[in-house]
PQR file of N, CA, C, O and H, with PARSE charges and radii, in Angstrom:
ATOM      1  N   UNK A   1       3.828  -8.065 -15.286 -0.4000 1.5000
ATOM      2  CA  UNK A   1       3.254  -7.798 -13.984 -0.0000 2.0000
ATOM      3  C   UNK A   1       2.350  -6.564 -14.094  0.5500 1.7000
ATOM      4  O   UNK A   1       2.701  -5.448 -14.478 -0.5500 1.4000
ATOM      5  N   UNK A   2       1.009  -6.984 -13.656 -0.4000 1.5000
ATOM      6  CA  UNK A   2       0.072  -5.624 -13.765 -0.0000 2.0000
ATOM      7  C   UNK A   2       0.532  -4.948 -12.759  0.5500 1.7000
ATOM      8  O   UNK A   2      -0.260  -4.036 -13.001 -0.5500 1.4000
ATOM      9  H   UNK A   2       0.724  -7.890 -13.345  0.4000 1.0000
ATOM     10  N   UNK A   3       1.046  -4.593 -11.923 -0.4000 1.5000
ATOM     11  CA  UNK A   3       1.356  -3.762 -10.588 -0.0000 2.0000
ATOM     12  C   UNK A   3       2.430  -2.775 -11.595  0.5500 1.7000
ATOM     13  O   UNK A   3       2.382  -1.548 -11.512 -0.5500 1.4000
ATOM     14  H   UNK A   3       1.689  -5.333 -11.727  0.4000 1.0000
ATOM     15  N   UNK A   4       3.255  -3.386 -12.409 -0.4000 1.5000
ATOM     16  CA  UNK A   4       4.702  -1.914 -13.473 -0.0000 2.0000
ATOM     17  C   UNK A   4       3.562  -1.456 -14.309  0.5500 1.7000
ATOM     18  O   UNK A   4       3.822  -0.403 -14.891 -0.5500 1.4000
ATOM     19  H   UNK A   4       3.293  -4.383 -12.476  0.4000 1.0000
ATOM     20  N   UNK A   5       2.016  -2.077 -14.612 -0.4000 1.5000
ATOM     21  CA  UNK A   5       1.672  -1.099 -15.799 -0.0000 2.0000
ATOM     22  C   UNK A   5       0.751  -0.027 -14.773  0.5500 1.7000
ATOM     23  O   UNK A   5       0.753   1.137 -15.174 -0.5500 1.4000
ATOM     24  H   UNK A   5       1.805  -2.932 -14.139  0.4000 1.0000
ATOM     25  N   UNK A   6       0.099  -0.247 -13.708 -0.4000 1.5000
ATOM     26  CA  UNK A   6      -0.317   0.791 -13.125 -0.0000 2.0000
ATOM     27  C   UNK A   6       0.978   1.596 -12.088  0.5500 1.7000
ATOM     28  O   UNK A   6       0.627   2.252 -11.108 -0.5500 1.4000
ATOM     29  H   UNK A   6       0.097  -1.193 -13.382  0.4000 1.0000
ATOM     30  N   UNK A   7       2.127   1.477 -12.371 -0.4000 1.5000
ATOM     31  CA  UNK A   7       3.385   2.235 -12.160 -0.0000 2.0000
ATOM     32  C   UNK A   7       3.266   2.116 -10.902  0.5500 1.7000
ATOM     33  O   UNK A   7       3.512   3.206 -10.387 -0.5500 1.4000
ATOM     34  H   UNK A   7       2.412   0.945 -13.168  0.4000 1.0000
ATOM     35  N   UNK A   8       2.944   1.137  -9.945 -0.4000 1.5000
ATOM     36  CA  UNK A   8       2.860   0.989  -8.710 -0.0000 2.0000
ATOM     37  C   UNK A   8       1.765   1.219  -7.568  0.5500 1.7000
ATOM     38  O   UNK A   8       1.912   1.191  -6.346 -0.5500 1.4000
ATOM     39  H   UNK A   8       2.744   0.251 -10.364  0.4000 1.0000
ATOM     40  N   UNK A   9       0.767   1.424  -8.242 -0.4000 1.5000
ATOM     41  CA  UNK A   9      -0.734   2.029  -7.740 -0.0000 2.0000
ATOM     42  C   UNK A   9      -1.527   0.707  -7.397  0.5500 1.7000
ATOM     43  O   UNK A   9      -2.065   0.030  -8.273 -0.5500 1.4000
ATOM     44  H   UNK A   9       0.648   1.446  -9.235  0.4000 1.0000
ATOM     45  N   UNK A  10      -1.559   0.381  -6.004 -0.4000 1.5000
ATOM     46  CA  UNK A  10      -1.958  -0.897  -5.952 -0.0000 2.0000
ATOM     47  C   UNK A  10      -3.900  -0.696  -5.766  0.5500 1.7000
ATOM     48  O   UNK A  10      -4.671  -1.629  -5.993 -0.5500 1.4000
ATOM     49  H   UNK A  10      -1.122   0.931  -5.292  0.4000 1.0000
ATOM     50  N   UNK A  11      -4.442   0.972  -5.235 -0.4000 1.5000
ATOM     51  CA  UNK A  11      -5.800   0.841  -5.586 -0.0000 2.0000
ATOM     52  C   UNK A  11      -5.816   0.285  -6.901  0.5500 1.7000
ATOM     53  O   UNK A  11      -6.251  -0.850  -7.091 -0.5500 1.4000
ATOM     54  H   UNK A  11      -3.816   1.729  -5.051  0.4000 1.0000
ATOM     55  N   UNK A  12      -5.299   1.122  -7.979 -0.4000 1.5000
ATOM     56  CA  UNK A  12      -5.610   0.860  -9.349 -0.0000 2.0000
ATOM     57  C   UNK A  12      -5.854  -0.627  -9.781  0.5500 1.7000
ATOM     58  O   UNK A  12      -6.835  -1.112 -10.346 -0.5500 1.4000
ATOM     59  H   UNK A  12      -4.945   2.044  -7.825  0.4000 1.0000
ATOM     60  N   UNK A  13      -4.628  -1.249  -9.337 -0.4000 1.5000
ATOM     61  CA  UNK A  13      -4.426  -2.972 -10.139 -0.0000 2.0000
ATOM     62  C   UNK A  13      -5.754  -3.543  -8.993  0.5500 1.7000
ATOM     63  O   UNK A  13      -6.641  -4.248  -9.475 -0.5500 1.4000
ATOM     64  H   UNK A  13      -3.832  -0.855  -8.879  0.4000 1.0000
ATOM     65  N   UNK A  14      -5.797  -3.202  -7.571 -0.4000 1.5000
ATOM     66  CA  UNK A  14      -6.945  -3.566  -6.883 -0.0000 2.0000
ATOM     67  C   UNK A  14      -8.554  -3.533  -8.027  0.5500 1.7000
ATOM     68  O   UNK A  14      -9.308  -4.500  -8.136 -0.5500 1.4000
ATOM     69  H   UNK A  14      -5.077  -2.629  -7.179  0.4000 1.0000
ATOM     70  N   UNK A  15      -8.758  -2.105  -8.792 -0.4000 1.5000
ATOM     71  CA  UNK A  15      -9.985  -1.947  -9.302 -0.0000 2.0000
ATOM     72  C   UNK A  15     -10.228  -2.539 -10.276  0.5500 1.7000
ATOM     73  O   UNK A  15     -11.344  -2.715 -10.765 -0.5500 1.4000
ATOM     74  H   UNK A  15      -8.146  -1.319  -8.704  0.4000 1.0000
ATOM     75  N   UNK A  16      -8.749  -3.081 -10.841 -0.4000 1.5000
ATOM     76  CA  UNK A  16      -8.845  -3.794 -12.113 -0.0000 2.0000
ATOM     77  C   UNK A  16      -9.150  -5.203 -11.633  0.5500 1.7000
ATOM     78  O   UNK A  16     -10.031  -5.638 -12.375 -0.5500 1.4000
ATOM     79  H   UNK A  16      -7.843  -2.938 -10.443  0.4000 1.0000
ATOM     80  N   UNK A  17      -8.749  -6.293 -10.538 -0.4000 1.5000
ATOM     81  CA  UNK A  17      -9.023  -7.457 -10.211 -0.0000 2.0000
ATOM     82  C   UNK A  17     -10.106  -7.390 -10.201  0.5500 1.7000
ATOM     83  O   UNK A  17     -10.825  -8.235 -10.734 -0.5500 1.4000
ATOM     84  H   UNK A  17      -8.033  -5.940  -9.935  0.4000 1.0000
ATOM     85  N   UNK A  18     -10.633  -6.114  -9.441 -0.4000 1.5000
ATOM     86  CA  UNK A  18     -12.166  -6.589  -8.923 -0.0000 2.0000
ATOM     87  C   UNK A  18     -12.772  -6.276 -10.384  0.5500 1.7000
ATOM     88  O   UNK A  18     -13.657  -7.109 -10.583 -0.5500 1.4000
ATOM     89  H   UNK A  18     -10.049  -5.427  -9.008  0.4000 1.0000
ATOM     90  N   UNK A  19     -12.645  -5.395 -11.500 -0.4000 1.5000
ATOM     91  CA  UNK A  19     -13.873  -5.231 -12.624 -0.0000 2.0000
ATOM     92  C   UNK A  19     -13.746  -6.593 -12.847  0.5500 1.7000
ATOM     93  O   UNK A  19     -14.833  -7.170 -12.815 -0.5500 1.4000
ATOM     94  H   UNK A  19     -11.927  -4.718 -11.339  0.4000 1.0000
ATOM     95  N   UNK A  20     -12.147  -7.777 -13.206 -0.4000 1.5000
ATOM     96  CA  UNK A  20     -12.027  -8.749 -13.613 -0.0000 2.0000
ATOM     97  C   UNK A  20     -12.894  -9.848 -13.028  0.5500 1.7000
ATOM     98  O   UNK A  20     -13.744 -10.500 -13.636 -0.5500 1.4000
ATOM     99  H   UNK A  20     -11.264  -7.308 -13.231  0.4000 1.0000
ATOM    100  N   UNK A  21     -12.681  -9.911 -12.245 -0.4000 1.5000
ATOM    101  CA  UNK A  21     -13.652 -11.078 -10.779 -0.0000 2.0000
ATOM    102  C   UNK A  21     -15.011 -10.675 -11.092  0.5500 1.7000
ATOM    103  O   UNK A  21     -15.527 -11.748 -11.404 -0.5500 1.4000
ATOM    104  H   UNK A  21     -11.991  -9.382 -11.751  0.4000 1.0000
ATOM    105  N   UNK A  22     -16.214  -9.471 -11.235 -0.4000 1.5000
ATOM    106  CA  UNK A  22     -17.105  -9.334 -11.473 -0.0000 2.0000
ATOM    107  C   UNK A  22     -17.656  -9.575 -13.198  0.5500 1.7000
ATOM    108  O   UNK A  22     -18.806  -9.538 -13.637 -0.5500 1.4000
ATOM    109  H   UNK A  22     -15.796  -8.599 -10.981  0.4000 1.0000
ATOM    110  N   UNK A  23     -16.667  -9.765 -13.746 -0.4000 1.5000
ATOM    111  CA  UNK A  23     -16.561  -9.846 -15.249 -0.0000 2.0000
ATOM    112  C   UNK A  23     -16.579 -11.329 -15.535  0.5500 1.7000
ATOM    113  O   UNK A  23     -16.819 -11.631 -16.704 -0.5500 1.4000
ATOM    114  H   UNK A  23     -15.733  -9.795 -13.389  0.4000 1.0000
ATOM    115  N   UNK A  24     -16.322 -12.515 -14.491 -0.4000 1.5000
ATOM    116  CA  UNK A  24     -16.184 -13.802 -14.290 -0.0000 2.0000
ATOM    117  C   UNK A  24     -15.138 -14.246 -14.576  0.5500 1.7000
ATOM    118  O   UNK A  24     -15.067 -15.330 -15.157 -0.5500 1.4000
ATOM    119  H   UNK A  24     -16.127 -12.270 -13.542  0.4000 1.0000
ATOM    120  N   UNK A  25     -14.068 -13.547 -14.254 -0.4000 1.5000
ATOM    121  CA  UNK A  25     -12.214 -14.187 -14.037 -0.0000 2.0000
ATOM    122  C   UNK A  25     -12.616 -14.555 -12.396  0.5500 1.7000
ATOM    123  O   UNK A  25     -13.666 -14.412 -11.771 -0.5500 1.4000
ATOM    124  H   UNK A  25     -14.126 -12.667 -13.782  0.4000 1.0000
ATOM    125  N   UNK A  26     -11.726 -14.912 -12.141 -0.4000 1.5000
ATOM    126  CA  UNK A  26     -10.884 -15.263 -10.671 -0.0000 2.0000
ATOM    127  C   UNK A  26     -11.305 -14.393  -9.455  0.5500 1.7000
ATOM    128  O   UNK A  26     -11.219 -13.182  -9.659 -0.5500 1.4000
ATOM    129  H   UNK A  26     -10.872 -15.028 -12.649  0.4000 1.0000
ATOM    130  N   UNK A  27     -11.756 -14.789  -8.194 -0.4000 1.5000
ATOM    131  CA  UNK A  27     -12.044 -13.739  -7.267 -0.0000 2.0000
ATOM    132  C   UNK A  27     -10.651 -13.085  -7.046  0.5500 1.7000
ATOM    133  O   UNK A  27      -9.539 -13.614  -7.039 -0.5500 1.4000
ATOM    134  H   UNK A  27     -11.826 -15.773  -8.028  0.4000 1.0000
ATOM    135  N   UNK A  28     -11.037 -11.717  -6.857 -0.4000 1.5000
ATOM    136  CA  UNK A  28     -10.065 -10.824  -6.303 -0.0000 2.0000
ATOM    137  C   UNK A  28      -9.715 -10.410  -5.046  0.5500 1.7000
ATOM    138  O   UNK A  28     -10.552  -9.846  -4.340 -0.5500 1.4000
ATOM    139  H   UNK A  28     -11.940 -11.288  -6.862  0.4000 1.0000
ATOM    140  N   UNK A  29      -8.516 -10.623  -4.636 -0.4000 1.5000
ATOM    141  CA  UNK A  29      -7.972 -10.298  -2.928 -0.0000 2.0000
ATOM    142  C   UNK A  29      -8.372  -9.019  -2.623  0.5500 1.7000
ATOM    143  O   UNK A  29      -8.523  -7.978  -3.263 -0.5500 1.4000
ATOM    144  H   UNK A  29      -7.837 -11.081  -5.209  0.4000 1.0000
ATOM    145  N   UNK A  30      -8.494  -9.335  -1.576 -0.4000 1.5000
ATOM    146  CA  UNK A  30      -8.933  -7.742  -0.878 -0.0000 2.0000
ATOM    147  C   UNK A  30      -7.487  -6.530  -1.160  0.5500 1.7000
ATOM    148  O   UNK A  30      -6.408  -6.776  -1.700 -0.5500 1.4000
ATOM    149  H   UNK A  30      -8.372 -10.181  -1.056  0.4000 1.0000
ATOM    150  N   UNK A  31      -7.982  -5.210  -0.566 -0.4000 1.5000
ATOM    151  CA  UNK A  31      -7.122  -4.156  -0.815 -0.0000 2.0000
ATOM    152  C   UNK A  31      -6.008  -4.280   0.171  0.5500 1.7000
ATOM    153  O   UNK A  31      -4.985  -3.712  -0.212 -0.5500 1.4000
ATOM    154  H   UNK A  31      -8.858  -5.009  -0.128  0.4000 1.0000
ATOM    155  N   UNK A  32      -5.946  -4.704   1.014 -0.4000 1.5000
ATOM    156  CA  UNK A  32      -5.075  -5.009   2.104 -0.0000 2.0000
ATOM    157  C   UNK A  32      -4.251  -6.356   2.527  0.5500 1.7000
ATOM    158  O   UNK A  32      -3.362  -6.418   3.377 -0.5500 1.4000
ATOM    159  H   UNK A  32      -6.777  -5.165   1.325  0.4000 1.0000
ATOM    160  N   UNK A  33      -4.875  -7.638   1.556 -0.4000 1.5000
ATOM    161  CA  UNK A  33      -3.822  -8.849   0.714 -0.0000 2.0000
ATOM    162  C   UNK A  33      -2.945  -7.996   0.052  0.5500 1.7000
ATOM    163  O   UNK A  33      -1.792  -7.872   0.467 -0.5500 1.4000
ATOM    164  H   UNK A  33      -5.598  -7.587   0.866  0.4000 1.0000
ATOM    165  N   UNK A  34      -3.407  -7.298  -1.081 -0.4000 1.5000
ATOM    166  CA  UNK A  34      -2.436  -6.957  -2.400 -0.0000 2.0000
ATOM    167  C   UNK A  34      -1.545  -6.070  -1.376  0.5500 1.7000
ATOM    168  O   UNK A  34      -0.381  -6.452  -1.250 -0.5500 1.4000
ATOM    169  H   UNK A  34      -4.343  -7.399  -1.418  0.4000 1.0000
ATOM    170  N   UNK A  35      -1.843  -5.224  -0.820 -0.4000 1.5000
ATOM    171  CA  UNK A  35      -0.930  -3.872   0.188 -0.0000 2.0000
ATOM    172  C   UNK A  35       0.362  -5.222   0.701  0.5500 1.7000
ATOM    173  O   UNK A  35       1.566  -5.282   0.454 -0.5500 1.4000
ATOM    174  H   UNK A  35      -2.788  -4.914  -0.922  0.4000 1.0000
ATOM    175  N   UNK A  36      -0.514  -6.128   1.458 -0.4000 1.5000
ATOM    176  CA  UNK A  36       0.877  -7.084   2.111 -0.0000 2.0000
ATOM    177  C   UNK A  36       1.578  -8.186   0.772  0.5500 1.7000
ATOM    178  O   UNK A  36       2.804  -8.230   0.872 -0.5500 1.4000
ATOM    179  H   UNK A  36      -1.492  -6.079   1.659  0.4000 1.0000
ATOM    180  N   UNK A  37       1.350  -8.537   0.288 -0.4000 1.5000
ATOM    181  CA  UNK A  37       1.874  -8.966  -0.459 -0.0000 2.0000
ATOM    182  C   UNK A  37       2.683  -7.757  -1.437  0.5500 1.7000
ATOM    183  O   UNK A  37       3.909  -7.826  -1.526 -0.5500 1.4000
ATOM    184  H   UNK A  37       0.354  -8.502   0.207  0.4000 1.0000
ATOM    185  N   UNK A  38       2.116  -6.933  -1.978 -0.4000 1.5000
ATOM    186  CA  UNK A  38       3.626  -5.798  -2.236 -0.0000 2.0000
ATOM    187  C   UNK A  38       4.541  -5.718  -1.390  0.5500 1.7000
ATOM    188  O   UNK A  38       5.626  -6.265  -1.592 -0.5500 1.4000
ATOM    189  H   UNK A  38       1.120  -6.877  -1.906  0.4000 1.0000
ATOM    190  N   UNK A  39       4.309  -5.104  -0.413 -0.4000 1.5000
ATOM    191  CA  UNK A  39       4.891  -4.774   0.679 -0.0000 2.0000
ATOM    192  C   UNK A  39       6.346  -6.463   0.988  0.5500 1.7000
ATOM    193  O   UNK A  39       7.576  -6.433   0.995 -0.5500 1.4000
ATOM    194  H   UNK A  39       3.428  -4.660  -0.250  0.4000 1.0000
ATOM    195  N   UNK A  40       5.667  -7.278   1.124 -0.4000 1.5000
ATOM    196  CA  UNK A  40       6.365  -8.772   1.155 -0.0000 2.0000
ATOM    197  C   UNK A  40       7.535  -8.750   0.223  0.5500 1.7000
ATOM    198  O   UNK A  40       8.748  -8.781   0.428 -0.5500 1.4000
ATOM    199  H   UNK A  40       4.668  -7.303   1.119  0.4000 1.0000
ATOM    200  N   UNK A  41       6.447  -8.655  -1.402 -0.4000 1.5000
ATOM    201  CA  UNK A  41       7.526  -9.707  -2.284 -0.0000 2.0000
ATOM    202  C   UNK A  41       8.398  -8.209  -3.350  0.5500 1.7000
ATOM    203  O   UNK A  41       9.260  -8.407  -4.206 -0.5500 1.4000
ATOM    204  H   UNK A  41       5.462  -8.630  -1.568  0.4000 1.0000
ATOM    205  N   UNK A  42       7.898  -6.960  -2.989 -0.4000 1.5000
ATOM    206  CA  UNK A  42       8.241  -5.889  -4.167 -0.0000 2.0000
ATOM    207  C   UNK A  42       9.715  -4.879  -3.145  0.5500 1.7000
ATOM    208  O   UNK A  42       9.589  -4.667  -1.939 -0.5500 1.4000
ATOM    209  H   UNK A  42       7.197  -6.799  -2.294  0.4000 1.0000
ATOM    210  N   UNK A  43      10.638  -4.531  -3.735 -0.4000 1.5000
ATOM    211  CA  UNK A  43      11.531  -3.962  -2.704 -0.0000 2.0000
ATOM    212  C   UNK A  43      11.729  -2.699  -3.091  0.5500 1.7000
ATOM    213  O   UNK A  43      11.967  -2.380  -4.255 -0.5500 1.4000
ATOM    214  H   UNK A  43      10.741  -4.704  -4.715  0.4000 1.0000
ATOM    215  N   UNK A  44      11.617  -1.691  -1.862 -0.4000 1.5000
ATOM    216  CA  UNK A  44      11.160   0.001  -1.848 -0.0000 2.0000
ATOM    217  C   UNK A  44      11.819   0.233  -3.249  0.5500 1.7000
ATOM    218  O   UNK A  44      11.120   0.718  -4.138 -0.5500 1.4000
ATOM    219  H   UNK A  44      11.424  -1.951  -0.916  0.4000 1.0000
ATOM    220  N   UNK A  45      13.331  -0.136  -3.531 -0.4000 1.5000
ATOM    221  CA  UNK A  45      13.697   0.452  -4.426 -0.0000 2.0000
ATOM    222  C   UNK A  45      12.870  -0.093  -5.706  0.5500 1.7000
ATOM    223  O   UNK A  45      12.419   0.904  -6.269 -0.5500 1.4000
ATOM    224  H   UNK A  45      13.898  -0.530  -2.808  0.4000 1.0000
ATOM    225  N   UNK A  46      12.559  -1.042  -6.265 -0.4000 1.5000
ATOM    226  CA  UNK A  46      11.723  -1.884  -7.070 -0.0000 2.0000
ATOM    227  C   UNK A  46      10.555  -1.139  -7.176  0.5500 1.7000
ATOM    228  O   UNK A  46      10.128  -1.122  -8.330 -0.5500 1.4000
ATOM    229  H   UNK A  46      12.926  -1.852  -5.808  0.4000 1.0000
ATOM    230  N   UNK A  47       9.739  -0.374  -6.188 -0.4000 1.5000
ATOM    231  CA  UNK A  47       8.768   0.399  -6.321 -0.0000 2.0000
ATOM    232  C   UNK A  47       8.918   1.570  -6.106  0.5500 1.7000
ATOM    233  O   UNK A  47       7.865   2.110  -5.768 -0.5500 1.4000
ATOM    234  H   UNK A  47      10.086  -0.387  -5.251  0.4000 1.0000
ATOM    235  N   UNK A  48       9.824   2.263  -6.152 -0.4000 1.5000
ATOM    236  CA  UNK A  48      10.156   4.054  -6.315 -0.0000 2.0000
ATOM    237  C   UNK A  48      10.466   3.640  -7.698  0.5500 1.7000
ATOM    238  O   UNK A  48       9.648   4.297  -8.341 -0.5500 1.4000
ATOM    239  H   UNK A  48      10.680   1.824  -6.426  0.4000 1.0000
ATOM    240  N   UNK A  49      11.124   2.976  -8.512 -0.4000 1.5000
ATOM    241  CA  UNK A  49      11.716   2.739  -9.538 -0.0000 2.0000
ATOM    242  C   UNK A  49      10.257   2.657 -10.536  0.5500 1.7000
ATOM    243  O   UNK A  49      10.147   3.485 -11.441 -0.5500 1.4000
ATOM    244  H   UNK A  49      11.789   2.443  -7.989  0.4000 1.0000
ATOM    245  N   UNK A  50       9.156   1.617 -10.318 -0.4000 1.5000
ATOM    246  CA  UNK A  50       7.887   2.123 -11.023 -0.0000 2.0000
ATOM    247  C   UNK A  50       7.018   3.075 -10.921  0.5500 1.7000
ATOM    248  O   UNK A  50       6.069   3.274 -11.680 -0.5500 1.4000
ATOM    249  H   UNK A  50       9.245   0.944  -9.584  0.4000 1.0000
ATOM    250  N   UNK A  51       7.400   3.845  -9.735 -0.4000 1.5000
ATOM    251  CA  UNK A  51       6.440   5.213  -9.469 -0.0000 2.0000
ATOM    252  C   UNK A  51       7.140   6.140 -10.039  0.5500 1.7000
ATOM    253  O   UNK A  51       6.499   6.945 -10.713 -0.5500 1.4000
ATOM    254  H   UNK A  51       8.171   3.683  -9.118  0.4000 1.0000
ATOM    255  N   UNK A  52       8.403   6.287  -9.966 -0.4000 1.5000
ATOM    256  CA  UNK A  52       9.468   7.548 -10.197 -0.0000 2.0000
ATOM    257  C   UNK A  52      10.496   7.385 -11.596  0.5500 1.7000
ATOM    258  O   UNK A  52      11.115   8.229 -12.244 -0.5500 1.4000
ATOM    259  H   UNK A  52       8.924   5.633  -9.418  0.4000 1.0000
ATOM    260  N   UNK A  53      10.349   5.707 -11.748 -0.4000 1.5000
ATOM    261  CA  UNK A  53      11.567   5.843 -12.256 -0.0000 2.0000
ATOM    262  C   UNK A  53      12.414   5.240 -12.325  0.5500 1.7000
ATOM    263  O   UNK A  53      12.437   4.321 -11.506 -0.5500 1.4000
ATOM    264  H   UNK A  53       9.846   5.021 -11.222  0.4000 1.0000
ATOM    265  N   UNK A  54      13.683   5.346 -13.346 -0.4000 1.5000
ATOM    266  CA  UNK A  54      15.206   4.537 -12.668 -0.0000 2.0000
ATOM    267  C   UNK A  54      15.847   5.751 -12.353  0.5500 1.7000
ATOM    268  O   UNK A  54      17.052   5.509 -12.428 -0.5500 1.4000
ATOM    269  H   UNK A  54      13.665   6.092 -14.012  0.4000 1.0000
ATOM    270  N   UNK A  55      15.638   7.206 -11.966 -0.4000 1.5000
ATOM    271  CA  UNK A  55      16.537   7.905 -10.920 -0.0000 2.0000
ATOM    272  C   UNK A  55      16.586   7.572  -9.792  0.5500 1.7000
ATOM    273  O   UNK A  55      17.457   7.586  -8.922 -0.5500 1.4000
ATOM    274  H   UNK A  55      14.659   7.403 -11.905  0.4000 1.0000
ATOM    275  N   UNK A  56      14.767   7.018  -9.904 -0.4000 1.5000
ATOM    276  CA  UNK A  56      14.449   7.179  -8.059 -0.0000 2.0000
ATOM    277  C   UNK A  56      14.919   5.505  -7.998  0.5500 1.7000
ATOM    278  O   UNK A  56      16.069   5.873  -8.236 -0.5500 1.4000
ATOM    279  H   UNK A  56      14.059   7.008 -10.610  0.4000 1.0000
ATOM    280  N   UNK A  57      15.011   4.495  -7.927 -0.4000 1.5000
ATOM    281  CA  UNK A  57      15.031   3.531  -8.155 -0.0000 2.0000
ATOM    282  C   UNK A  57      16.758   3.390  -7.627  0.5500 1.7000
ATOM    283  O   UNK A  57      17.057   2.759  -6.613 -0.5500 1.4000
ATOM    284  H   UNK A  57      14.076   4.196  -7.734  0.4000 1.0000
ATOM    285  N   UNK A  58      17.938   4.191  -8.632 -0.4000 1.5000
ATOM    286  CA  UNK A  58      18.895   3.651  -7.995 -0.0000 2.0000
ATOM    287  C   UNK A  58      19.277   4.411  -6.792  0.5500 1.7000
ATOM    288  O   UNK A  58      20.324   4.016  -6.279 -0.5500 1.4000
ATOM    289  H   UNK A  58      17.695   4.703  -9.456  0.4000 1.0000
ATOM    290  N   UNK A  59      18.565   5.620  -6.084 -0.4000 1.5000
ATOM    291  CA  UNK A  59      18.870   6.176  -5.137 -0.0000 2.0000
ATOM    292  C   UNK A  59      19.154   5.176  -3.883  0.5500 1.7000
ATOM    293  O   UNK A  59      19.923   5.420  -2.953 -0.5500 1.4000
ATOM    294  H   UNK A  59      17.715   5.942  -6.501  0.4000 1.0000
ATOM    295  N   UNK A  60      18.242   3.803  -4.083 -0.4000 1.5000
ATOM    296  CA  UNK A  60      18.296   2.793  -3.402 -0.0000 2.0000
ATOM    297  C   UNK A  60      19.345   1.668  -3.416  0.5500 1.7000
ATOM    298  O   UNK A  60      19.288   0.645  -2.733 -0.5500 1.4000
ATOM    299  H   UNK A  60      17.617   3.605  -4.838  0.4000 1.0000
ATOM    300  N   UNK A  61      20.388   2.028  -4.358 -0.4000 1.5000
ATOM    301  CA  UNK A  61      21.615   0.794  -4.496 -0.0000 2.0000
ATOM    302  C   UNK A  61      22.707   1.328  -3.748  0.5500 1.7000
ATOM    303  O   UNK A  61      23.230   2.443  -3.744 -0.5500 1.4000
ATOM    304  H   UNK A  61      20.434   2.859  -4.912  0.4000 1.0000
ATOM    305  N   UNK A  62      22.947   0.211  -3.076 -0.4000 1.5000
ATOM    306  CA  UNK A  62      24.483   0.550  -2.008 -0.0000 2.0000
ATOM    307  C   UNK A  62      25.730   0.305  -2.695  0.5500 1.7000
ATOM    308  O   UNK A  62      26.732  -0.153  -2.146 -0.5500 1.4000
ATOM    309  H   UNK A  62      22.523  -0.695  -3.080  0.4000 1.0000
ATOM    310  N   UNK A  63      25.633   0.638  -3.969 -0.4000 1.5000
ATOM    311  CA  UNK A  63      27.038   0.042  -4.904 -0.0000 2.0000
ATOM    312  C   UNK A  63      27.534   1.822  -5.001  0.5500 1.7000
ATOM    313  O   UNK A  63      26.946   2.764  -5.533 -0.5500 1.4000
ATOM    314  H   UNK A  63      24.819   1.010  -4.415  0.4000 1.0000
ATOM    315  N   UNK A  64      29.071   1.763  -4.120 -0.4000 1.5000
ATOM    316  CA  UNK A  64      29.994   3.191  -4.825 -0.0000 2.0000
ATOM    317  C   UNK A  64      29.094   3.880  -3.963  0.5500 1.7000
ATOM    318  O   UNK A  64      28.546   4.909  -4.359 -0.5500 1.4000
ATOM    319  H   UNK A  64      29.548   0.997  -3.688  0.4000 1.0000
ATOM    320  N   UNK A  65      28.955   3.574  -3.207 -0.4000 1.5000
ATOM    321  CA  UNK A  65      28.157   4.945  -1.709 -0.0000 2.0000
ATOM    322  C   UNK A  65      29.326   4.914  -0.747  0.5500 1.7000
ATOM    323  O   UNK A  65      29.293   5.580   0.288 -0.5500 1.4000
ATOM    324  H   UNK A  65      29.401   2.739  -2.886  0.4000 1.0000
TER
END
């Protein structure tokens, strides 16, 4: 998943669709598809966990709280 190699930076993987789409891959979704579709299918802890980490990541598990 390109979204864990830019560690959760959805401008970033955004700038990369679009060099791709202008490069003659696949058109690229707008900045605000990719925002809802993270937002949809990626879960907070799932994405503190690629921005931060697995500290920040299990701050989000309800196991032994």
């Amino acid at each position: 998943m390109r979204l864990a190699y830019w560690r959760g930076n959805a401008s970033a993987l955004h700038r990369e669709l679009t060099d791709r789409a202008h490069g003659g891959g696949p058109p690229a979704p707008s900045l605000a598809t990719l925002h809802r579709a993270i937002r949809q299918d990626v879960s907070p802890g799932d994405l503190a966990g690629l921005r931060k980490g697995e500290r920040a990541r299990r701050k989000f598990d309800v196991y032994l709280q």
